[in-house]
N, C-alpha and C positions, 0 to 999 in steps of 0.2 A: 672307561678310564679317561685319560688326556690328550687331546690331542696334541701336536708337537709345538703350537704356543702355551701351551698350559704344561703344567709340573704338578705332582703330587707329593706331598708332606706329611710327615708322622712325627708324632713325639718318639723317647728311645721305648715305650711300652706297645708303642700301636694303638694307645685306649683314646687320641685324640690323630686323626687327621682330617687333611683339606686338599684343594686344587686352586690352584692361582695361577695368574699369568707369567710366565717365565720371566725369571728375572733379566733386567740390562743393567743391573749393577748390583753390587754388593758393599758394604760398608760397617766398619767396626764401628766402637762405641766404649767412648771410655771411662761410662762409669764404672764405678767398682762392679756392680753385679754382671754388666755384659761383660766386664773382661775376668770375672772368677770365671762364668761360664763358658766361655771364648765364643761368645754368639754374632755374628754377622748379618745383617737387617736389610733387607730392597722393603721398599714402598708400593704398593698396588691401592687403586680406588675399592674401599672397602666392599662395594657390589659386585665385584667381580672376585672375593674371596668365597669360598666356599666350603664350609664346613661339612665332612661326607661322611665321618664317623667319630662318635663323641662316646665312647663309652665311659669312662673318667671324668671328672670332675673337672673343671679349668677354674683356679684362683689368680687373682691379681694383688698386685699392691704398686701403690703410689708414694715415691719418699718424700716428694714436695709438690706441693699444686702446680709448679711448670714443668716438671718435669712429667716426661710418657706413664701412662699406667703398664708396669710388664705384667704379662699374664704366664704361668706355667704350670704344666699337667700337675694334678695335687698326687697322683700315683707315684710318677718316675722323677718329676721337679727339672723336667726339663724346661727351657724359657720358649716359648712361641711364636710370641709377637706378642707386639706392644699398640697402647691408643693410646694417642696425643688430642685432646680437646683441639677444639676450634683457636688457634692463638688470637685472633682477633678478638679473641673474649676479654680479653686479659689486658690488651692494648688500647682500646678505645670506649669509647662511651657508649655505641652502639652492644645493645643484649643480644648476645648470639647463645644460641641452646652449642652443647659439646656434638652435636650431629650432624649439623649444618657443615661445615669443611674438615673433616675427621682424619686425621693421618694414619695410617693403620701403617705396618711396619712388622714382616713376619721374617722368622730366622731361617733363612736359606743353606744353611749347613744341617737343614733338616729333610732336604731333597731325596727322594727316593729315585736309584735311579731307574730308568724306563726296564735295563734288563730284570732287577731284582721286582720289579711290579709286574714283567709277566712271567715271570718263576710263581709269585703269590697267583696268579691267576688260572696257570696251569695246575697247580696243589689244590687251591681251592674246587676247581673245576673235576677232577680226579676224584673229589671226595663224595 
């Protein structure tokens, strides 16, 4: 599991999650679709996100080239987290690939907390 810098994440199905470094911030977002979903966003360097179980599908959609691609489980349609290309692509002359400085940005209202992951732990271990 995680240790206590790190956090564990699920969509509302369980068919998608991850561990990431424990948030030091949290932050809304006012487009329309982060606030139908009431989703809240921290930042982490994309290598240190980790994807631990992916049974589901993950779709994105992008509503205009500056803005974030949101991505969310194609099963429960919860939102995840979102990539922001490289902005410096957009700004200068210089060709930057979108992987070069990548803003990754995942919904922290999607936190499991530590008691409910070792309740999963002891069930699963039981079985």
């Amino acid at each position: 599991m995680c240790n206590s810098d790190r956090v564990h994440a699920s969509c509302r199905c369980g068919g998608v999650q991850w561990n990431a470094p424990a948030p030091e911030f949290k932050q809304g977002c006012n487009c329309g679709y982060c606030q139908k979903n009431g989703s809240n966003w921290t930042s982490c360097d994309p290598n240190e996100f980790n994807i631990v179980t992916r049974t589901e599908s993950v779709s994105g959609q992008q509503f205009d080239r500056h803005s974030p691609r949101h991505y969310h489980c194609k099963r429960c349609g919860t939102p995840l987290w979102t990539w922001t290309a490289d902005p410096l692509r957009d700004h200068t002359d210089k060709r930057h690939t979108e992987y070069e400085n990548p803003i990754l940005n995942w919904n922290v209202n999607l936190i499991i907390p530590e008691s409910e992951s070792a309740n999963e732990r002891q069930v699963e271990e039981a079985a």
